[in-house]
KOLDREN-304466 format. One record per residue (C-alpha): residue number from 1; residue in three letters; x, y, z. Coordinates in Angstrom, 1 decimal, decimal comma, always signed. Layout:
residues N
NUM;ALA;X;Y;Z .
...
//
This chain:
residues 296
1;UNK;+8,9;-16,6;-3,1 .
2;UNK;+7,4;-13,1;-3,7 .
3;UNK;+5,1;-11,9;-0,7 .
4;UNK;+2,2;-9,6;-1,7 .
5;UNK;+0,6;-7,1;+1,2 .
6;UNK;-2,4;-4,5;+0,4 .
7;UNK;-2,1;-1,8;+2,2 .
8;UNK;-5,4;-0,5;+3,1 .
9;UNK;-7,2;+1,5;+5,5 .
10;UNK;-11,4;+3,8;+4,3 .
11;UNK;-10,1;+6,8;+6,4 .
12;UNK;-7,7;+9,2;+4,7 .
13;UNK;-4,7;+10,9;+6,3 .
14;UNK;-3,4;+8,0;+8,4 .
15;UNK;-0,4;+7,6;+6,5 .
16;UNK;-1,4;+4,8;+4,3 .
17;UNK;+0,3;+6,0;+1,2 .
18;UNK;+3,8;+7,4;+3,6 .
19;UNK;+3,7;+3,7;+5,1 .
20;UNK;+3,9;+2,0;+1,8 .
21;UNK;+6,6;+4,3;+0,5 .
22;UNK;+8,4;+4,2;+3,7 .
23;UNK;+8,2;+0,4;+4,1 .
24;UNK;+9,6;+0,3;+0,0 .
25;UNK;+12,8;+2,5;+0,7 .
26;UNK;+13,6;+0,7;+4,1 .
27;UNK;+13,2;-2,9;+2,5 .
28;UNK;+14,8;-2,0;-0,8 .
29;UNK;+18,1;+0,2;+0,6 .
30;UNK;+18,9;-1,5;+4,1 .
31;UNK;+17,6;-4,6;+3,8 .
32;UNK;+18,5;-5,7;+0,4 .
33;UNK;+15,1;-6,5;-1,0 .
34;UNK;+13,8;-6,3;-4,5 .
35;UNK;+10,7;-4,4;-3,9 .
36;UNK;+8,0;-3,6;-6,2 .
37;UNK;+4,9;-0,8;-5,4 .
38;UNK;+1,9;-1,2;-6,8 .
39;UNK;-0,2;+2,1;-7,1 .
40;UNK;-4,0;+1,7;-7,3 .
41;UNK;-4,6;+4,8;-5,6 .
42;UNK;-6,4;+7,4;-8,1 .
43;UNK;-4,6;+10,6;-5,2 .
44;UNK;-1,1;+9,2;-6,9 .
45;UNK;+0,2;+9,8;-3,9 .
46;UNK;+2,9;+7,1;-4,2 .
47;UNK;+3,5;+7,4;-7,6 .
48;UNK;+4,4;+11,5;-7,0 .
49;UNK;+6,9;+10,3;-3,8 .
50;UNK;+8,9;+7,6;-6,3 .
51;UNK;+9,1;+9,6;-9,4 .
52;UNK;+8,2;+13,0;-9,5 .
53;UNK;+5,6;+14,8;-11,2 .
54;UNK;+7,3;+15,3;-14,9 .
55;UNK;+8,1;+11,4;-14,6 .
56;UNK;+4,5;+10,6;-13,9 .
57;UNK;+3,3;+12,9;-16,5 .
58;UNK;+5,5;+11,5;-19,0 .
59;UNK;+4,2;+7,9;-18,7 .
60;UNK;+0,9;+8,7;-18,2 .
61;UNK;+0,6;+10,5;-21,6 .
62;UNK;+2,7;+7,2;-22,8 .
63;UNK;-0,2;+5,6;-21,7 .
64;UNK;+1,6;+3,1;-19,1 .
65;UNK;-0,3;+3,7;-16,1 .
66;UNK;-2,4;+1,2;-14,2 .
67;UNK;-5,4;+3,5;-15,4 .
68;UNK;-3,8;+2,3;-18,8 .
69;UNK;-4,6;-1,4;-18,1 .
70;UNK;-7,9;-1,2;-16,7 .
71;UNK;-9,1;+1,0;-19,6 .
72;UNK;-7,4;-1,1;-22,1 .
73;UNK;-9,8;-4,2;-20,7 .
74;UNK;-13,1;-1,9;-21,1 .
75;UNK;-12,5;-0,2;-24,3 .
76;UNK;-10,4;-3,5;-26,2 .
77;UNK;-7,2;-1,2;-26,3 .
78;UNK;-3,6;-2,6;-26,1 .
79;UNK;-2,1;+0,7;-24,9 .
80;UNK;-0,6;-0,8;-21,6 .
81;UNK;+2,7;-2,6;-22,2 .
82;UNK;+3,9;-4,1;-18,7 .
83;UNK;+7,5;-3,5;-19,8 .
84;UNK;+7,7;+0,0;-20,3 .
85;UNK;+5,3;+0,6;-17,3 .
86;UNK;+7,6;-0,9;-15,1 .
87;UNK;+9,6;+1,8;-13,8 .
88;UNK;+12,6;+0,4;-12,1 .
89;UNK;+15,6;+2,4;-9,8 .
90;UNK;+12,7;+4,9;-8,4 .
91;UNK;+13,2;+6,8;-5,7 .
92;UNK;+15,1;+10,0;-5,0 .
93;UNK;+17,2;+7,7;-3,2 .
94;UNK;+18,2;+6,0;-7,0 .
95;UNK;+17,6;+2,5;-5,9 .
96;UNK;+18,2;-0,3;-8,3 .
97;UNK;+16,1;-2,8;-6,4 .
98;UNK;+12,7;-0,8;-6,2 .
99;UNK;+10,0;-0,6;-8,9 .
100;UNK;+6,8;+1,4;-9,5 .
101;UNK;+3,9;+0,1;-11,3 .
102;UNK;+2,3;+4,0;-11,3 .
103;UNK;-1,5;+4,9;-10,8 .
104;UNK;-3,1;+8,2;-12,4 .
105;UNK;-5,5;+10,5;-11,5 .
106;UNK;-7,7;+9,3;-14,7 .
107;UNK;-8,8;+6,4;-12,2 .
108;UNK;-11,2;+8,1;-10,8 .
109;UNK;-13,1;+8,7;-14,3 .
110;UNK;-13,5;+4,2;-15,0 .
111;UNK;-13,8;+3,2;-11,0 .
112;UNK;-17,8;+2,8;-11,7 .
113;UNK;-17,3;+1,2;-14,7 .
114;UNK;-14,8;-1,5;-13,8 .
115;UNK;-17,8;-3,7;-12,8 .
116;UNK;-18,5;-3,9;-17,2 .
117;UNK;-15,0;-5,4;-17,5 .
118;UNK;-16,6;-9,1;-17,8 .
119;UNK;-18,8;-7,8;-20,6 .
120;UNK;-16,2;-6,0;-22,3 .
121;UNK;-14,0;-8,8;-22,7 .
122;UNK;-16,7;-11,4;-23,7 .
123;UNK;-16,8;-12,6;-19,9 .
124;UNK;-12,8;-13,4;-20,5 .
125;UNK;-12,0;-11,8;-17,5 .
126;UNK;-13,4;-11,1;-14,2 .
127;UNK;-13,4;-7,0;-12,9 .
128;UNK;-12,0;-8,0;-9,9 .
129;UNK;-9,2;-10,2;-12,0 .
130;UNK;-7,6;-7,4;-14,3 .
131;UNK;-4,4;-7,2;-12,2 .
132;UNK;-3,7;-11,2;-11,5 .
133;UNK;-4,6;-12,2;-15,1 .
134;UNK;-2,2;-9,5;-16,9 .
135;UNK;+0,6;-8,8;-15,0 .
136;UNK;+0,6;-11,2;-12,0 .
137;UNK;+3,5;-13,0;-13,4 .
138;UNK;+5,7;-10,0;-13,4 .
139;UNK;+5,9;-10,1;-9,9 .
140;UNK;+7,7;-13,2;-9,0 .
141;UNK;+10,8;-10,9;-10,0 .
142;UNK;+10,4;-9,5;-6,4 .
143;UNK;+10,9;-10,5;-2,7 .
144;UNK;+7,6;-8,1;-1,8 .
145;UNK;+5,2;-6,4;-4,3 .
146;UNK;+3,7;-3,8;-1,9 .
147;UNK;+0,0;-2,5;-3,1 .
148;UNK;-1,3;+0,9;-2,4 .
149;UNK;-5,1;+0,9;-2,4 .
150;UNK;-7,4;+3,4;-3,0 .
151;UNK;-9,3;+4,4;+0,3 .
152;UNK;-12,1;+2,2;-0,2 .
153;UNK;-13,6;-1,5;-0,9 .
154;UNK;-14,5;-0,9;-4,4 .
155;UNK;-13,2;-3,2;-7,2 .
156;UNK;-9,9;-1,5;-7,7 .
157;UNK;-9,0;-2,2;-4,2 .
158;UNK;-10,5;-5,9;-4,5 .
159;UNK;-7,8;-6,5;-7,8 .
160;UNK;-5,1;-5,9;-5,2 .
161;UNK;-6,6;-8,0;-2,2 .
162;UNK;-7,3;-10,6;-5,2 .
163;UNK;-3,6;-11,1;-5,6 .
164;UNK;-2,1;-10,5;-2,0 .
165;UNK;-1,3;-12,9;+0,7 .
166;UNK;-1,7;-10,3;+3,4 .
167;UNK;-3,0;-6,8;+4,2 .
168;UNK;-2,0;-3,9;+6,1 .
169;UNK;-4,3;-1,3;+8,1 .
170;UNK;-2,3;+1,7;+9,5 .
171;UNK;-4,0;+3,8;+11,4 .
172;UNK;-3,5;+6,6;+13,8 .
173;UNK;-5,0;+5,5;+17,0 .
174;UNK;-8,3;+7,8;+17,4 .
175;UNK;-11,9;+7,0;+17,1 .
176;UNK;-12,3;+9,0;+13,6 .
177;UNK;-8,9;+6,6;+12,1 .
178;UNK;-10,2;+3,5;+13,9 .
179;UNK;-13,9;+3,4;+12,9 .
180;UNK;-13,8;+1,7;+10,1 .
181;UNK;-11,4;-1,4;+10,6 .
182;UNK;-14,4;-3,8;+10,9 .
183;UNK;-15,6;-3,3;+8,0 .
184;UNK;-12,9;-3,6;+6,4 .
185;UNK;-12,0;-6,7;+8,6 .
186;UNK;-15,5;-8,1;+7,6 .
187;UNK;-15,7;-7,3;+4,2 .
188;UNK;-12,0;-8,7;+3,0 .
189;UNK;-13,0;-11,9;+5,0 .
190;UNK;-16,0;-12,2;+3,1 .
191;UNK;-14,8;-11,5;-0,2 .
192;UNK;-12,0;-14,2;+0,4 .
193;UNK;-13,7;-16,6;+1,4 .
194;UNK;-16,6;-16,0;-1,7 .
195;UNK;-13,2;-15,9;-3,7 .
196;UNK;-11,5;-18,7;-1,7 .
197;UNK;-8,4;-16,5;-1,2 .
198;UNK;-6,1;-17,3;+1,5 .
199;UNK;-5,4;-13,7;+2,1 .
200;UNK;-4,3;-13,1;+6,1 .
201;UNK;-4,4;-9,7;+8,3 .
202;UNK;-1,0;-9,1;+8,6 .
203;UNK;-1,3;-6,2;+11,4 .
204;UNK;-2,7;-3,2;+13,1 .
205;UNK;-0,1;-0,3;+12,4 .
206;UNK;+0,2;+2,5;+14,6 .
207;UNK;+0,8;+5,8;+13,0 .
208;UNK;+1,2;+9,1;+13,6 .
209;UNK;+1,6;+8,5;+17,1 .
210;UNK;+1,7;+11,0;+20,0 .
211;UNK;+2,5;+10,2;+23,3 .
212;UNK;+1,4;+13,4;+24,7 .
213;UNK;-2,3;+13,4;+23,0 .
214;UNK;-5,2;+12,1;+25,2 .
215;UNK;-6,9;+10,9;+22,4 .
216;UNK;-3,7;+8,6;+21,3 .
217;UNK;-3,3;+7,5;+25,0 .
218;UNK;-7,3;+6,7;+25,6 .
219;UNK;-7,0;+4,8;+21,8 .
220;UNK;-4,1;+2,7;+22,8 .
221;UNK;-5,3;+1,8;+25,8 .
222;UNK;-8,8;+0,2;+23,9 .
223;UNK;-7,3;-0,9;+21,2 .
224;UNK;-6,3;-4,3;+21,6 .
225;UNK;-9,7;-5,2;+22,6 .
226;UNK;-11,3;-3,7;+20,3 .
227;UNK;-8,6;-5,4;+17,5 .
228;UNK;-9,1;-8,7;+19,0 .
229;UNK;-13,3;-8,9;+19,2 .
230;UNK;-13,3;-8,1;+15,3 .
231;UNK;-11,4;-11,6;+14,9 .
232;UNK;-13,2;-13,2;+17,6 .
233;UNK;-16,9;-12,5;+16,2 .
234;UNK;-15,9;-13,9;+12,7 .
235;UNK;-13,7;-16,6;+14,5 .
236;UNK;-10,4;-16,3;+12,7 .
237;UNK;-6,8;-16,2;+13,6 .
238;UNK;-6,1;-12,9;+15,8 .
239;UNK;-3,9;-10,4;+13,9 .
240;UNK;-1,7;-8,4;+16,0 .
241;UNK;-0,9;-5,4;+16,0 .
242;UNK;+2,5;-4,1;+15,3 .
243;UNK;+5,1;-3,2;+17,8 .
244;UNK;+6,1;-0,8;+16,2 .
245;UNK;+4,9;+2,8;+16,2 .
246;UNK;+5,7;+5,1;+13,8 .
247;UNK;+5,9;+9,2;+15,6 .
248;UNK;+3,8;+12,1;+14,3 .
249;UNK;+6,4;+14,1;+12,6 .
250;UNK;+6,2;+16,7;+10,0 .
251;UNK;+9,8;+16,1;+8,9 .
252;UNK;+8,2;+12,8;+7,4 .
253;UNK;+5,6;+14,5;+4,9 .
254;UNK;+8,7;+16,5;+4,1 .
255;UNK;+10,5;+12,9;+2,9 .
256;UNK;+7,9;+12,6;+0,9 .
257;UNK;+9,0;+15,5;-1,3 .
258;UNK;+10,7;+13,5;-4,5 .
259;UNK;+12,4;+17,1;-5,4 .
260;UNK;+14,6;+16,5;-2,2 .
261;UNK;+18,0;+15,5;-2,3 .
262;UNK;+19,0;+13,2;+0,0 .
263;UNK;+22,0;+11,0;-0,3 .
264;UNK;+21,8;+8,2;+2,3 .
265;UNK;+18,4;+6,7;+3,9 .
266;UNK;+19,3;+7,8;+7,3 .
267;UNK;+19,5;+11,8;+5,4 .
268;UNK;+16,1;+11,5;+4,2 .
269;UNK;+14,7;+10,1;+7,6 .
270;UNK;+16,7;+11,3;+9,9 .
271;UNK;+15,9;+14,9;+10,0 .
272;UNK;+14,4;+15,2;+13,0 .
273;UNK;+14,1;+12,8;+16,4 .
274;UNK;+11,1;+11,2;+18,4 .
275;UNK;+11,6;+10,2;+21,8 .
276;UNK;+15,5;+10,5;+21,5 .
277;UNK;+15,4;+8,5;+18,7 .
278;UNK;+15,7;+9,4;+14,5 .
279;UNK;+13,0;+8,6;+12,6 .
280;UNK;+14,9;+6,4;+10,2 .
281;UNK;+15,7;+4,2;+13,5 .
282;UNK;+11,5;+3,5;+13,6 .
283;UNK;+10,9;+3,2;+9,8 .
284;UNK;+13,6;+0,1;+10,2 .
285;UNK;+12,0;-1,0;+12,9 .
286;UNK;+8,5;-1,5;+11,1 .
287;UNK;+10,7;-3,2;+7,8 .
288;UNK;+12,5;-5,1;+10,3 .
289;UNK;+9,2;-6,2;+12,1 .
290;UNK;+7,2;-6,2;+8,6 .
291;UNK;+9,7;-9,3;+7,6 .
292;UNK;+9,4;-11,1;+10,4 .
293;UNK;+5,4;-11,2;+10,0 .
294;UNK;+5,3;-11,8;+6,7 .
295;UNK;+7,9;-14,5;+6,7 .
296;UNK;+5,9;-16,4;+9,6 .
//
């Protein structure tokens, strides 16, 4: 059964977009899993890591963006076609078994405007409903459907926590990256339970990690209290956060770079070590330790 995670943090450069991409190419190529990402985020970020720039150009002028779908719902358009925006074998890594659903920069011109989607379709369909009443079903084809939102609570970000059974906050561990994990904490329990959505915390991820910062070392050291009294004042199930912790390393921006070449997983992560260990060796750890959560 397909397992759907947001992952979402308000604070930009924490390696929201690189997690999600990451986590795709680990589960798809050494784990075996049919993997779908789901990009919501107007930066296109994810879209640009999976299939380059002329790719994304060449569907977005086809009109078969996720922009695409939400402006067909306000303008009573039938531009998006869910087959030809599925873009399957992405990845500079060619992989059969991972898919794109791709976002666009032209996002950023409708995000005010999805709250007229009710009225624009006769009160047919909710705003906050455009992803699970179009193209929901296309995702049982997958073991995880992984969603890339947009740094903020706005209505494109609820259509992906409408769908998902979990949701994922990386976040390097400083007081700037870790400020605003209560509200959004707060505000997805709200909204699911207004919603009644059984959508869970999966987990606190650690990014961009340095052991020899202060700042990383004073914010590990509060952290789990901190983590834990956001579930305690709502009083819901604790979340934990991940094992795992994924270095600060800028051989893994340069992964992100779709014009690469690199033959093998381990090549396109394993560049460069942390802590006597390759950086492909972590990214499997957090798939590794991403299944076992999820599968719980």
């Amino acid at each position: 059964m397909v397992k759907i995670v947001s992952i979402i943090n308000l604070k930009g450069g924490v390696a929201k977009t690189t997690t999600t991409v990451q986590l795709a190419e680990c589960l798809s190529s050494r784990f075996d899993k049919r993997v779908l990402v789901v990009d919501l985020d107007p930066q296109t970020n994810a879209t640009i890591s999976l299939i380059g720039e002329d790719k994304w150009e060449e569907i977005d002028n086809q009109g078969q963006t996720l922009f695409h779908l939400f402006d067909d719902k306000l303008k009573n358009t039938a531009t998006f076609d869910i087959k030809k925006a599925l873009q399957r074998g992405v990845s500079n890594l060619r992989l059969p078994s991972l898919s794109l659903l791709a976002s666009s920069i032209k996002f950023i011109d409708i995000q005010d405007h999805i709250r007229d989607v009710s009225e624009k379709t006769n009160y047919i369909i909710n705003p906050m409903e455009v992803l699970k009443t179009s193209i929901r079903h296309e995702f049982d084809n997958f073991d995880y459907v992984l969603v890339d939102c947009p740094p903020n609570l706005g209505f494109i970000t609820k259509n992906g926590i409408e769908i998902s059974d979990y949701y994922l906050i990386p976040s390097i561990p400083d007081t700037l990256s870790t400020y605003g994990i209560p509200q959004i904490v707060k505000t997805i329990y709200d909204f699911s339970e207004s919603r009644s959505l059984k959508i869970k915390c999966l987990g606190l991820l650690i990014t961009k990690y340095s052991s020899t910062s202060n700042a990383h070392r004073r914010g590990m050291a509060a952290l789990p209290a901190r983590f834990k009294k956001i579930f305690s004042d709502l009083k819901i199930e604790q979340a934990p956060i991940f094992d795992t912790r994924i270095p600060q390393a800028n051989a893994t921006a340069e992964a992100m770079d779709f014009e690469n070449s690199p033959s093998t997983f381990q090549e396109k992560y394993g560049r460069s070590e942390s802590g006597k260990r390759y950086l492909y060796e972590y990214v499997m750890d957090l798939a590794g330790e991403f299944i076992r959560r999820v599968e719980i």
